[in-house]
N, C-alpha and C positions, 0 to 999 in steps of 0.2 A: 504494500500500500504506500509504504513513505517513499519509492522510486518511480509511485505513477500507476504502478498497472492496478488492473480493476480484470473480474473476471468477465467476460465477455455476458455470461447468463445471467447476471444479475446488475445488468447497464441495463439503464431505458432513456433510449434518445427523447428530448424533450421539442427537438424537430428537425427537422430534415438535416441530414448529414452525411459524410462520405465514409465509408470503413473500407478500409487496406488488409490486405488479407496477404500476409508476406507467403511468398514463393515456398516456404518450407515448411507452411502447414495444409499447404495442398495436401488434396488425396494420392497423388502420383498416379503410377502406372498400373493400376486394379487390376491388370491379369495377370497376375503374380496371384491371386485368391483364388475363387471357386473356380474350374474348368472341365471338360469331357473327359473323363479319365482312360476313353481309350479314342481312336483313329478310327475304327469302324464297329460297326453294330449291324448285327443279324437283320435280313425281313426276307422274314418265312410266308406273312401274306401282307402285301404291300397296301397300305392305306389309298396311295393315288396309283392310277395303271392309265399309261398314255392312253389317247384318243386319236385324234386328228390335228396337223401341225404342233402350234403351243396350247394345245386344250388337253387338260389331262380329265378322268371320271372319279368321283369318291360316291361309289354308293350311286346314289342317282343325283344324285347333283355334279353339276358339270363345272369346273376350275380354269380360269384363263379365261384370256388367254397370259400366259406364264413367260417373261422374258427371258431372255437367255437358254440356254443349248438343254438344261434339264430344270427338272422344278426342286423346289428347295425346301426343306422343314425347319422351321424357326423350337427348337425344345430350349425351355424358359424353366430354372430355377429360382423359382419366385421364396428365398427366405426373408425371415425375418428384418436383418440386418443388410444382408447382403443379394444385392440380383445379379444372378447370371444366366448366361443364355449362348447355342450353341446354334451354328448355321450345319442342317445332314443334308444330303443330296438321298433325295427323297426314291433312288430306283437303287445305287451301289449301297448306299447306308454308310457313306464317309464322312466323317466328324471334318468339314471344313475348317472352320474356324471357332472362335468361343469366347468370350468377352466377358469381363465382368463391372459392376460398380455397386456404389451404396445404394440398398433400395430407401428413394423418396421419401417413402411413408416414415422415414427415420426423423423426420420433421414434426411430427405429431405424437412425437413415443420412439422408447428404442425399445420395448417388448410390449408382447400380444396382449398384456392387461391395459395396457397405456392407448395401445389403439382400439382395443376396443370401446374403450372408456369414451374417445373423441369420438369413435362412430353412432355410440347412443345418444349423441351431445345434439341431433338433430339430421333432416335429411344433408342440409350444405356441411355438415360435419361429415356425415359418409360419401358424400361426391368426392370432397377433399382425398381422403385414402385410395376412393377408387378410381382416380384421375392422375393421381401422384404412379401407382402402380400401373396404370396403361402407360403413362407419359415413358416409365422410364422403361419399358418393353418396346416402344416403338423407337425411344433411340437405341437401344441395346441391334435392334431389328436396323436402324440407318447404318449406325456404325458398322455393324458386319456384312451387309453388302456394297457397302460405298454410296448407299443412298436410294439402289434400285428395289427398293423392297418389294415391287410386283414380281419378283424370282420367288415368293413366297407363297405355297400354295396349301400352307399346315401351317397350325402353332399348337405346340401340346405346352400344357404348365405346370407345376407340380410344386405343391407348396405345403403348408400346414394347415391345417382344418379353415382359421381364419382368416389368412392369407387369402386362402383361395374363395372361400365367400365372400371378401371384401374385392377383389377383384369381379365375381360373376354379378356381384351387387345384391346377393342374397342376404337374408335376416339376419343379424348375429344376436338377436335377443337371445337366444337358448344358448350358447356360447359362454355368454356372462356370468351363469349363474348355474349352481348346482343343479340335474346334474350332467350339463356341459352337452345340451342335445345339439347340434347340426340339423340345420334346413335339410339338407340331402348330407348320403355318403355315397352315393352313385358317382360314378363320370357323368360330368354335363358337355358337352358339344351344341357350341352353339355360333351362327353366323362370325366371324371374325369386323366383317365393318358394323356389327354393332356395339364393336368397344371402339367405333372409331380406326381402324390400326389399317393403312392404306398398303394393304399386300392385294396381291390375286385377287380378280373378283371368284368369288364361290368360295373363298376361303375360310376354313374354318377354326375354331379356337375349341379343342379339347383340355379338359380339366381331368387329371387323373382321380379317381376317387379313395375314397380314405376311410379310415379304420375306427375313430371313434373322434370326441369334440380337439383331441389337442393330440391324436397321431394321423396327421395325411394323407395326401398324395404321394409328396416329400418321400415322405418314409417307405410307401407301398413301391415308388418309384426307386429307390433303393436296395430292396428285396427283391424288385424284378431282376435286376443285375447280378448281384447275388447267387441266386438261385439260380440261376443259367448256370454260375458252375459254380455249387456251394460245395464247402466245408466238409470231411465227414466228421461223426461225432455229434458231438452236442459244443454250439456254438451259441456267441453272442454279439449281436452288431449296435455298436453303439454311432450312431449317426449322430454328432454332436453341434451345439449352436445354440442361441440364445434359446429357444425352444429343444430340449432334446432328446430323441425315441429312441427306443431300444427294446427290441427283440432278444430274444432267446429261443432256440432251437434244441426241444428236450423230450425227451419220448414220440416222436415221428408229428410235434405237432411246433406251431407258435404261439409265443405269446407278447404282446408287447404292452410299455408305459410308457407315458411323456414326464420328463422332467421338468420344471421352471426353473432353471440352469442359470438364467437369466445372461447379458452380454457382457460380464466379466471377460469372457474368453475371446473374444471378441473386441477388446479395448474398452468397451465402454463401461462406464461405471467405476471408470480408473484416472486418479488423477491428475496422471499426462497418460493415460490409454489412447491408440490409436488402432486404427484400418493397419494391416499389414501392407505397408509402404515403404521406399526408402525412406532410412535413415530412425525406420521405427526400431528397438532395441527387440532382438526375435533370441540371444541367448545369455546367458551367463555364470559364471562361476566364481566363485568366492574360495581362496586356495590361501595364501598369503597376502593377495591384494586381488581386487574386485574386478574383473574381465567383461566385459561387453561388444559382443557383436550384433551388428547394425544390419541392415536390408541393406543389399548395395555398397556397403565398407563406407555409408556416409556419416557425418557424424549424428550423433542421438539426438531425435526431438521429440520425440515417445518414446510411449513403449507399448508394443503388441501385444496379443493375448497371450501367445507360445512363448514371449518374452517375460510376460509375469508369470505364468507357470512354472519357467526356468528359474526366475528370480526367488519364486516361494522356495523353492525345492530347495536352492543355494543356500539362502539361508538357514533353512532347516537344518542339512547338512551340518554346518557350522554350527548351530545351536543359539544363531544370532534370535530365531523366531524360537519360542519353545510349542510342545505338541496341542496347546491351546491357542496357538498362534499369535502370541503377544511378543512384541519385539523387547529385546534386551537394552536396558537403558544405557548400559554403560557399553554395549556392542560395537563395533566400528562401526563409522560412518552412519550410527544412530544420533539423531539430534532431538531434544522435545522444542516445538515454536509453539506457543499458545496452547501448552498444557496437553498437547497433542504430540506422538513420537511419528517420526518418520525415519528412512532411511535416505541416505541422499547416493544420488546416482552418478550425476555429476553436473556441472557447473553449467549454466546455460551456454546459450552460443555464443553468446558476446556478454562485455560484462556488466550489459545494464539487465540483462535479460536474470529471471529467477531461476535456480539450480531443479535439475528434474531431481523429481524425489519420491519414493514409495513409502505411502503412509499406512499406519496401522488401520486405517478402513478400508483400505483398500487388498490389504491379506486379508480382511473379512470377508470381499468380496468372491476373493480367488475361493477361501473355505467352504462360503455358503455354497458357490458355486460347484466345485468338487465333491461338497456335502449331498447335494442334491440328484447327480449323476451313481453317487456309488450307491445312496439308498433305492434308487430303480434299480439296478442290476440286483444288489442284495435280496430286493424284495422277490425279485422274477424267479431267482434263485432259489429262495427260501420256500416260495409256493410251489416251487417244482418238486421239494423234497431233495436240493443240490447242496454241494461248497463248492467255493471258486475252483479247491482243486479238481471238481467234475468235469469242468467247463475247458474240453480242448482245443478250444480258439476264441480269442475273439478278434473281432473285425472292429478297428477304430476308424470311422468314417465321418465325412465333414472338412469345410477348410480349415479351419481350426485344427481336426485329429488330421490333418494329412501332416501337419509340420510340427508337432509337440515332439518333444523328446521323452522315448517312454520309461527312461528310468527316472527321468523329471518326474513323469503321471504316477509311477508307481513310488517314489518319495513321498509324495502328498498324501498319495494314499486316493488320487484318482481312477488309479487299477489298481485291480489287488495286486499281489505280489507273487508271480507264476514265471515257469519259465522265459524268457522272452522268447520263442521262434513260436511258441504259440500266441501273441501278440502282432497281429498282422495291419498296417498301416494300407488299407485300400483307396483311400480316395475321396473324390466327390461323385459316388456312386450313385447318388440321386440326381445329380446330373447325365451321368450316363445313361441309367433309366429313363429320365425323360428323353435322351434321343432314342431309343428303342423305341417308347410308345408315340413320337411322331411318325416313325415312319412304320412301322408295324401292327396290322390289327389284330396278330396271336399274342404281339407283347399285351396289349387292351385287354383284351381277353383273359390275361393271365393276370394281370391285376385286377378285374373286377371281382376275381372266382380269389385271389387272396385279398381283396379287402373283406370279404366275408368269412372267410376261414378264420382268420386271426382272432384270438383270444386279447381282448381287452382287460387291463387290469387299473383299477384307479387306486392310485398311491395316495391319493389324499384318505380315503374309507380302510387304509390298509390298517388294523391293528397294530399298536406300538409304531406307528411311521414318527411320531417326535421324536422317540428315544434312538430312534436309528438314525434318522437325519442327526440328531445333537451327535449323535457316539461319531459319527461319518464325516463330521464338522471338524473333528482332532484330528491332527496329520502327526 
């Protein structure tokens, strides 16, 4: 405060004014985050099947006419925090291109209670989400073909329960409130120009369908992938993010939970957290002196999710945090400012600027947050009649689980503690899903017949879920 600065969230201009947004708090280069996780993808029966010239057939509705030499599927990871989206060439099933950025809606909320809260706030309250979420689909759609979006003759989406109702513009009254029913868990297909989105005429927008109020598309689109060539044994996929599901694969059946994880892992909720960016801090170690590497070997201006994660761990290690997660007073590079401890990271950029520093609410954040992922897995466990040592895989899934370090997760006490080659780092498998079900109608198919299979479990009704959350809260 005595140098000037003021927190950007708690300024309110008293009228019009100019704000400077320096070069190094940009987002960067976002496809470094969520992306295709493979080059090509199966279609065993093809969604569109040419016609005549650039008209292609879905069904009985007729597409095009469709620019350029073939027609193209636009598949959209529509998360929480993060939108990505991936250009298939709708007859080979090759993952062109892939792009990612912040989804919009991160404007009105950075998790799903937050936006739903805005979207009951009135109808111009839900336009707001569900115009932020087309807006940032149809540039994601410019960017990856240079502009010519009518090569676009599909869009499939795949999100979490709410997501993807806020998107179709369906009700989320039952969403909000115990016990968490959804308008639909069907796949909806419906006209693409009536979200506005200027591809193909005849094009269309499929929604993957989903599994109960808070596990999706997202999630079912992940399991399609999966499952094409799963695991043997008994497995668990933890597909992680501000919202995050997990399956288990145990006696020839599934079953899954959603966590409220919330975006610790994801930068947010941290106080220099960032979008995994240059120059965001992604690891670290604490040995004799304090090591930090940066996205792009730039220097620090956050720190990332997989960077706090690293940083909890570090400390642990060292015994600067202890197993209640309270920092050591007299610890290195622990300081208290207003009665409050932090750790300091290191000195800002220049020397008027303030030193990055990791505060004791902000291990809270990381705890709650790993608290809340290991009591779904425990639980799913625990109902199946398991221990972790049953469990001969699991599948860490997610942008977030694509780059953590897992002896980092398993420090925290975010995975149990198993061998690692049965710890398998997959990807953004719900991305790759949804290119399977743009351009595949066996993929469709295979998801509609497992969003009903799947055993739903609510952790909230779960017996003793405090005492496990609190126990799962200690690292």
């Amino acid at each position: 405060m005595a140098a000037g600065w003021r927190r950007a969230c708690k300024t309110f201009p008293v009228g019009d004014c100019t704000v400077h947004v320096p070069q190094h708090s940009a987002a960067g280069d976002l496809s470094i985050g969520k992306r295709a996780a493979e080059d090509m993808v199966p279609i065993e029966i093809p969604v569109l099947v040419p016609t005549v010239d650039q008209y292609w057939r879905r069904g009985a509705t007729i597409v095009g006419p469709v620019t350029g030499s073939t027609v193209l599927g636009l598949a959209v990871d529509l998360g929480t925090t993060n939108l990505a989206a991936a250009l298939v060439d709708m007859t080979s099933g090759q993952v062109l291109r892939s792009r990612s950025r912040v989804n919009p809606q991160t404007a009105f909320g950075g998790d799903i209670i937050s936006r739903l809260t805005h979207a009951l706030g009135g109808a111009d309250q839900y336009r707001d989400l569900q115009s932020a979420a087309i807006d940032g689909i149809a540039a994601l759609a410019t960017e990856l073909t240079d502009g010519d979006t009518q090569r676009i003759g599909e869009i499939a989406v795949v999100g979490n329960t709410v997501m993807q109702h806020l998107l179709l513009g369906l009700a989320v009254d039952g969403l909000a409130r115990v016990p968490f029913t959804p308008a639909t868990k069907a796949a909806v297909e419906q006209p693409a120009a009536d979200f506005g989105l200027a591809v193909a005429p005849g094009a269309q927008l499929y929604c993957a369908p989903s599994v109960a109020g808070f596990v999706g598309g997202d999630h079912v689109a992940a399991l399609i992938d999966v499952l094409a060539d799963p695991p043997a044994g008994t497995w668990a996929l933890l597909d992680i993010g501000t919202n995050t599901e997990i399956s288990l694969h145990a006696h020839g059946k599934l079953t899954s939970v959603s966590c409220a994880s919330g975006p610790a892992f994801e930068g947010g909720g941290i106080t220099w957290g960032m979008r995994a960016a240059p120059g965001a801090i992604e690891r670290a170690t604490l040995d004799d002196e304090l090591r930090l590497s940066t996205i792009g070997g730039r220097p620090p201006i956050g720190i990332c999710g997989s960077g706090a994660l690293s940083l909890v761990a570090a400390l642990r290690r060292s015994q600067i945090v202890n197993a209640r997660g309270r920092l050591d007073r007299d610890g290195p590079c622990v300081r208290e400012r207003q009665g409050k401890r932090e750790f300091v990271l290191s000195d800002g950029l220049d020397a008027a600027a303030p030193p990055l520093v990791f505060t004791q609410t902000d291990i809270r954040a990381i705890q709650l947050a790993k608290g809340a992922i290991r009591t779904g897995l425990d639980v799913l466990l625990v109902e199946a009649g398991l221990a972790t040592r049953d469990l001969d895989h699991i599948l860490v899934a997610g942008a977030f689980g694509s780059f953590i370090d897992i002896d980092d997760a398993i420090t925290i006490g975010l995975l149990p503690d198993m061998p690692r080659r049965r710890i398998v780092q997959v990807g953004n498998v719900a991305g790759t899903g949804a290119c399977r079900l743009v351009a595949c109608l066996k993929a469709r198919a295979r998801a509609a017949r497992l969003a009903t299979d799947i055993h739903y479990l609510e952790l909230a009704s779960w017996p003793d879920f405090d005492t496990l959350f609190a126990s799962n809260c200690l690292m």
